[in-house]
C-alpha positions as CSV (number, residue, x, y, z in Angstrom):
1,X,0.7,29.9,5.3
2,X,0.0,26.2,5.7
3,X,0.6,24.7,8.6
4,X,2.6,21.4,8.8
5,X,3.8,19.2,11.4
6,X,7.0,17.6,10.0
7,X,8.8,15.2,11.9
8,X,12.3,16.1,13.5
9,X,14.1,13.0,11.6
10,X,13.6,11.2,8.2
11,X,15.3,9.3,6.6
12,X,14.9,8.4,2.7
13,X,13.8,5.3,3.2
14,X,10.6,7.2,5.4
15,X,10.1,8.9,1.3
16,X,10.8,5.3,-0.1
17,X,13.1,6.9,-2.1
18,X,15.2,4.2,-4.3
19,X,17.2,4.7,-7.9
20,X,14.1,3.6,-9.5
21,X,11.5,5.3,-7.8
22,X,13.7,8.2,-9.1
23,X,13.8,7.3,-12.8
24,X,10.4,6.4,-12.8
25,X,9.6,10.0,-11.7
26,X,11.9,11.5,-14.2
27,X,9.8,9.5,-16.8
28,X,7.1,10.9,-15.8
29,X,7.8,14.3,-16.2
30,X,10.2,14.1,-18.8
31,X,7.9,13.5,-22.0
32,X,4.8,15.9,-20.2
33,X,3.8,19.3,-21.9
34,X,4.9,22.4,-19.6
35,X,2.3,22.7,-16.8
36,X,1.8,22.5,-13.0
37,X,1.7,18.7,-13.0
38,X,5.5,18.6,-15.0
39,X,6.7,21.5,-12.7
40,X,5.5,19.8,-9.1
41,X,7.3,16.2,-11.0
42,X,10.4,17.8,-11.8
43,X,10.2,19.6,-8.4
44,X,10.0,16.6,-6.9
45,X,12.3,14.5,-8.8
46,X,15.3,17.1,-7.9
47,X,14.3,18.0,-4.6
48,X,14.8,13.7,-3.9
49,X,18.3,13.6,-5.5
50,X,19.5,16.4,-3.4
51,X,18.3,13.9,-0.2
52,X,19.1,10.4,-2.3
53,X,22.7,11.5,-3.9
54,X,24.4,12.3,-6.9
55,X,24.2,8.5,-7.8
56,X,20.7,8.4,-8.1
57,X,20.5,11.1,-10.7
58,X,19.1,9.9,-14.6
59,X,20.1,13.4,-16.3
60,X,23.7,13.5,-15.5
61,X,23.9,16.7,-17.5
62,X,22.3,18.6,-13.8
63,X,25.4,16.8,-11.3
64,X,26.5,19.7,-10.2
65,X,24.7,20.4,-6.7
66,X,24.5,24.2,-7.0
67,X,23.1,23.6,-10.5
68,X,20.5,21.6,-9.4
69,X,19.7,24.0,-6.6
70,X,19.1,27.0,-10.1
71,X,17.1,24.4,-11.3
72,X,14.9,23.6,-8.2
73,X,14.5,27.5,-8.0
74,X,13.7,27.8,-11.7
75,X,10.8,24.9,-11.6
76,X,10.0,27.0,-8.6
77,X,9.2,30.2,-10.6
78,X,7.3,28.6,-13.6
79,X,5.2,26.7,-11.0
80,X,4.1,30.2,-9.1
81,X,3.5,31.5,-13.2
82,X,0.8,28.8,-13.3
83,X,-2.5,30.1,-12.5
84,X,-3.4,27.7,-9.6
85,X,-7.2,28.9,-8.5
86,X,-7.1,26.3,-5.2
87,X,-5.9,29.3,-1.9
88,X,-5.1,25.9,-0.2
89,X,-2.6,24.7,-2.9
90,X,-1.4,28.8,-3.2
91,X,-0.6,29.0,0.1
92,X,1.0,25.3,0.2
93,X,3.2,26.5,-3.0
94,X,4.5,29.7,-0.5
95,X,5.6,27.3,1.7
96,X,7.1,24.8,-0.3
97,X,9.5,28.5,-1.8
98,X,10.2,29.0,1.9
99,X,11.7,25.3,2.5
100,X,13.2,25.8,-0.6
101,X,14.7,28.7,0.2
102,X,16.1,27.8,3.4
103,X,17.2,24.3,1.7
104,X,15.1,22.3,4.1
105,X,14.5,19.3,1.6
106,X,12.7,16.9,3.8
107,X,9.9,19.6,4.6
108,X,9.9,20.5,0.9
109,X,9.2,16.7,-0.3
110,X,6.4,16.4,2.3
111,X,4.8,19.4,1.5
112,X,5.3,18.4,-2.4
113,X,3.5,15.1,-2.0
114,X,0.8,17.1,0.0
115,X,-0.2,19.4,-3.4
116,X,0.7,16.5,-6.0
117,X,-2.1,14.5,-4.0
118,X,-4.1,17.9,-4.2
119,X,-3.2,18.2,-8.1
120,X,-3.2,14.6,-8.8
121,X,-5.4,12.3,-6.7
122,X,-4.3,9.3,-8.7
123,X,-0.6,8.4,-10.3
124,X,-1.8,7.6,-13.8
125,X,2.1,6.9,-14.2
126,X,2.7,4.7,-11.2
127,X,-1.1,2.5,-11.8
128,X,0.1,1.6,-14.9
129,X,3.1,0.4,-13.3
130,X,1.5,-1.9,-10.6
131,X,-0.9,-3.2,-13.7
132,X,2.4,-4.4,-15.4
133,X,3.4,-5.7,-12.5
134,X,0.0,-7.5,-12.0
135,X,0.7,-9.0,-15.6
136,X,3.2,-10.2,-14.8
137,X,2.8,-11.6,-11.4
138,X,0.0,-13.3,-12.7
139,X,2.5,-15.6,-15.3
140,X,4.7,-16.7,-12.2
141,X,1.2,-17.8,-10.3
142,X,-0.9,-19.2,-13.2
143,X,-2.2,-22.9,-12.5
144,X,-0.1,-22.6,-8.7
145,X,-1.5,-23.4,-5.5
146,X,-1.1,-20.2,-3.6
147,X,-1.9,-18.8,-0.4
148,X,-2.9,-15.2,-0.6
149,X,-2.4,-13.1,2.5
150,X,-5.1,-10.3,2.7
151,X,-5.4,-7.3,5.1
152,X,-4.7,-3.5,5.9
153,X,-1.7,-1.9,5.8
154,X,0.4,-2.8,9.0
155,X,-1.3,-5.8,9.7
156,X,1.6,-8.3,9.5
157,X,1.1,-10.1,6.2
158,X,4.8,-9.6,5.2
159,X,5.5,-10.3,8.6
160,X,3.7,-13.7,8.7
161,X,5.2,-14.4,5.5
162,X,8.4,-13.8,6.5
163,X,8.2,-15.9,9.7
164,X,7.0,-18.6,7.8
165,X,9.1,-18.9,4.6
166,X,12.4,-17.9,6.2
167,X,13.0,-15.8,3.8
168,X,14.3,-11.7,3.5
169,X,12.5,-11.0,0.1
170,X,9.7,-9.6,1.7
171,X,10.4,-6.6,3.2
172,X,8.5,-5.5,6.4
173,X,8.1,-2.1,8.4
174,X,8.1,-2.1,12.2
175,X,5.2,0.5,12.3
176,X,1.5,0.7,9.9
177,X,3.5,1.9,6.8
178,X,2.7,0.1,3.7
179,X,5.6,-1.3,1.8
180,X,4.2,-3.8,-0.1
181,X,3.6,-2.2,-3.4
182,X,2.5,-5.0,-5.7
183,X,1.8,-8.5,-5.0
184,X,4.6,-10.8,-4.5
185,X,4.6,-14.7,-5.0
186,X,7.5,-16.6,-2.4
187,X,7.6,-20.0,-3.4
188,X,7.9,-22.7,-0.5
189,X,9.7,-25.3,-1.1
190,X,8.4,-28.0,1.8
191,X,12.1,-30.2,1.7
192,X,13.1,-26.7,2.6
193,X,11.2,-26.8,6.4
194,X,11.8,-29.9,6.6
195,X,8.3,-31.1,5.8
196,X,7.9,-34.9,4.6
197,X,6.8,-33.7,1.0
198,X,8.6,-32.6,-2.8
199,X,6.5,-29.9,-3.7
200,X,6.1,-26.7,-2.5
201,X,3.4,-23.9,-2.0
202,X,3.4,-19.9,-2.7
203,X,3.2,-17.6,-0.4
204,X,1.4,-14.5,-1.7
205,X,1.8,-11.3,-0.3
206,X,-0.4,-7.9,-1.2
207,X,-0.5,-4.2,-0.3
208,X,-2.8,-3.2,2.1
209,X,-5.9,-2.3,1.8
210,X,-6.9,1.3,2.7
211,X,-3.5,2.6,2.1
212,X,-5.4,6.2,1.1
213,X,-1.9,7.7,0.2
214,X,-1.6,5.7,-3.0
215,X,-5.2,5.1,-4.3
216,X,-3.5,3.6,-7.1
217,X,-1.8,0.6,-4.9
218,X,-5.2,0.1,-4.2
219,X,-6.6,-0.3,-7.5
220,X,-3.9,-1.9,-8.6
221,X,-4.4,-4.6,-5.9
222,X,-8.0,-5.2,-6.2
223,X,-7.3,-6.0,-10.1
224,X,-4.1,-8.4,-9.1
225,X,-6.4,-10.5,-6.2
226,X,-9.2,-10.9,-9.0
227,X,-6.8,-11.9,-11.5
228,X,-4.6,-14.3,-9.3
229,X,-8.0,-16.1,-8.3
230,X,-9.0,-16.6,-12.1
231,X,-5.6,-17.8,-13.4
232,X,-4.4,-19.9,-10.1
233,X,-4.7,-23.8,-9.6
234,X,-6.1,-23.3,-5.9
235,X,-6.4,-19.9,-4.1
236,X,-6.3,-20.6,0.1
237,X,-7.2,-16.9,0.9
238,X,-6.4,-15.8,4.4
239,X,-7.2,-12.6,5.8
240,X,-5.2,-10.7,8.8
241,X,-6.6,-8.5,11.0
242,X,-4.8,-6.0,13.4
243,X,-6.1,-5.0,17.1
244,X,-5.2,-1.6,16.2
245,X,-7.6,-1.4,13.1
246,X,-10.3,-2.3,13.9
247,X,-12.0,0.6,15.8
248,X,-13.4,1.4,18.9
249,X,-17.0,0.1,17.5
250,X,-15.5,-2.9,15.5
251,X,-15.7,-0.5,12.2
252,X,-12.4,-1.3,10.7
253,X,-13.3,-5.1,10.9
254,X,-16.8,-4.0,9.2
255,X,-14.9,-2.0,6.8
256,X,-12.3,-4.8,6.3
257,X,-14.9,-7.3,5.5
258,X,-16.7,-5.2,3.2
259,X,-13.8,-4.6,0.8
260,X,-13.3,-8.4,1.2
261,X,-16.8,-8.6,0.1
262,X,-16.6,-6.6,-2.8
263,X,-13.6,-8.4,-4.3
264,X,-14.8,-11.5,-4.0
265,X,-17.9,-13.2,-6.0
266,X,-20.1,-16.2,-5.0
267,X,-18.1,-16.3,-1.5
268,X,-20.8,-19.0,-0.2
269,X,-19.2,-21.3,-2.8
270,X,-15.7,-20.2,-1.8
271,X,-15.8,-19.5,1.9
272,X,-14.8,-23.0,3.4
273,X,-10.9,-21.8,1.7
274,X,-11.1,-19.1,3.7
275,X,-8.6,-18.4,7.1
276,X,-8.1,-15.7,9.6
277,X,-5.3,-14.6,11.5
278,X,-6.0,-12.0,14.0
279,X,-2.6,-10.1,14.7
280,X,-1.4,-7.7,17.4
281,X,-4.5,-8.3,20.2
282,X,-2.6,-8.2,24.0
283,X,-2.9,-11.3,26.1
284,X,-6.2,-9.9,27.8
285,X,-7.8,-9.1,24.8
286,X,-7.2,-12.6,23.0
287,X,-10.0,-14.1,24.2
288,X,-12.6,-11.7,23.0
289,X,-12.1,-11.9,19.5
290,X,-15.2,-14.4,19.1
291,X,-17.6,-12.2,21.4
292,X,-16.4,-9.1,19.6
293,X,-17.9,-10.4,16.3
294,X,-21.1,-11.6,18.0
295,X,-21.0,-8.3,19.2
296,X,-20.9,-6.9,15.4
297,X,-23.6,-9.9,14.3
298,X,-26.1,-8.7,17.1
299,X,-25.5,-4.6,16.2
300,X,-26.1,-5.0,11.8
301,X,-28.7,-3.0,10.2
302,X,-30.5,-4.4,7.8
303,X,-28.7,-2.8,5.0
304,X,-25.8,-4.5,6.4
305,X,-27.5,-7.9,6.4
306,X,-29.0,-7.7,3.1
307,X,-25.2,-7.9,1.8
308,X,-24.8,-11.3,1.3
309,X,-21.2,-11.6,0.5
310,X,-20.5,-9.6,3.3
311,X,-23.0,-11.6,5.8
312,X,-20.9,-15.2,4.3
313,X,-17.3,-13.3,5.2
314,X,-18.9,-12.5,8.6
315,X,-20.5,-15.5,9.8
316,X,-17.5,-17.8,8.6
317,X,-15.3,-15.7,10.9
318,X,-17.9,-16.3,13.5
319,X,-17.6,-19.8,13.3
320,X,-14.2,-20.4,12.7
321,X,-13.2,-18.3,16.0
322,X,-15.5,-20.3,18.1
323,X,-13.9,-22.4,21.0
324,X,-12.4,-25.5,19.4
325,X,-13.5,-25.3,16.2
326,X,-12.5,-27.5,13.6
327,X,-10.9,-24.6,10.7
């Protein structure tokens, strides 16, 4: 039997379980062939309403709660039909029957999303999502002036944003969960903050990068930052970057930079736009932050130097954290 460690409470909101993320399941599944990928969907779908409520259901014809429960046990049976060759995933499907069994619907979704991601590395559903809402994204910030906030998950870009703007569109998460599923424009009006100017600016904010849950959000986002800098007036990217990521031998801010890297063409002509917001350090470690990367400069192979994108990211950061440096 698989092993698990599930948490003692959860809440739906811990399964970012909403109405929509609901129907957009039920979509999925609903027009699929019969097969293990429909079965774990559906599985999933009603498993979520028993936790969400009766309001969140899109077939109405399945309100009943004991009726649901015959049909979470009969997706149950035509999932154990299917001839599943992983032992890992066989196993994981014996303890998702057990869950069921005992109705324990929090364990069963966990384990659920544990041999989707198994069965289904990618949402081809859900990235087609996020590229719609890239499309669309991309209309609201075409020939804007926009500042694009940048970083791993839980490193306070929604945070920042909401700090600045004033705002509660962006939702943020008091712990290193991504929320942010899809880039979303806030537009600053400076009369607003009573700044001595008419116009205002857009706030961008992203997913994190590395969120290796949803490889999809990350597609998805590397597509909307490439787009957003080829349709906007003026991109003012700025990158955060969290004590708590970036590793005992400075390899999450290697890591960081690297995907920043890869993102972004010609940075040399782009890199005086660039800003950096260092998030979370502790009052004692505040003033190491410019040591740290001469620390990183001093330690680079010379693989890692012969990246020059990379080496422009790095050596701007350098500079720009120096003691009194004009940024």
């Amino acid at each position: 039997m698989v092993s698990l460690d599930i948490p003692k409470s959860y809440s739906k909101d811990d399964f970012q379980l909403t109405n929509e993320s609901l129907k957009d399941t039920y979509k999925d599944f609903d027009l699929m062939p019969l097969c293990t990928e429909r079965f774990l969907l559906s599985l999933r779908y009603l498993i979520s309403c028993k936790l969400i409520g009766n309001d969140a259901m899109v077939d109405q014809t399945i309100m009943s709660s004991d009726y649901r429960k015959f049909e979470i046990d009969e997706e149950l049976q035509c999932l154990k039909l299917e001839e599943i060759s992983s032992t890992k995933i066989q196993h994981a499907v014996e303890t998702l029957s057990i869950y069921i069994k005992h109705e324990n619907w929090k364990s069963s979704l966990i384990i659920l999303k544990e041999i989707l991601h198994e069965i289904m590395p990618s949402n081809i559903y859900e990235l087609f999502r996020l590229a719609k809402s890239v499309d669309d994204t991309a209309n609201l910030i075409k020939d804007k002036k926009i500042i694009f906030y940048l970083g791993n998950t839980g490193s306070g870009k929604s945070a920042t944003i909401h700090f600045l703007s004033d705002l509660k569109r962006i939702v943020t998460a008091p712990f290193a969960k991504s929320i942010t599923r899809c880039i979303t424009p806030v537009t600053v009006y400076f009369k607003d903050i009573n700044a001595y100017r008419q116009d205002s600016i857009i706030l961008c904010d992203s997913p994190g990068f590395g969120d290796t849950n949803d490889p999809e959000v990350d597609t998805a986002n590397g597509i909307a930052i490439v787009r957003a800098i080829r349709v906007c007036e003026s991109v003012k990217p700025v990158l955060l970057i969290s004590y708590t990521s970036i590793g005992d031998r400075y390899e999450g801010l290697k890591d960081l930079t690297y995907t920043l890297a890869r993102l972004i063409q010609n940075t040399k002509d782009q890199i005086k736009a660039f800003s950096y917001i260092f998030t979370k350090y502790p009052k004692n470690e505040k003033e190491t932050i410019h040591a740290s990367l001469e620390t990183i400069n001093n330690t680079l192979s010379d693989q890692e130097r012969s990246d020059t994108n990379f080496m422009d990211i790095l050596r701007d950061m350098f500079e720009k954290t120096k003691k009194n440096a004009c940024v």
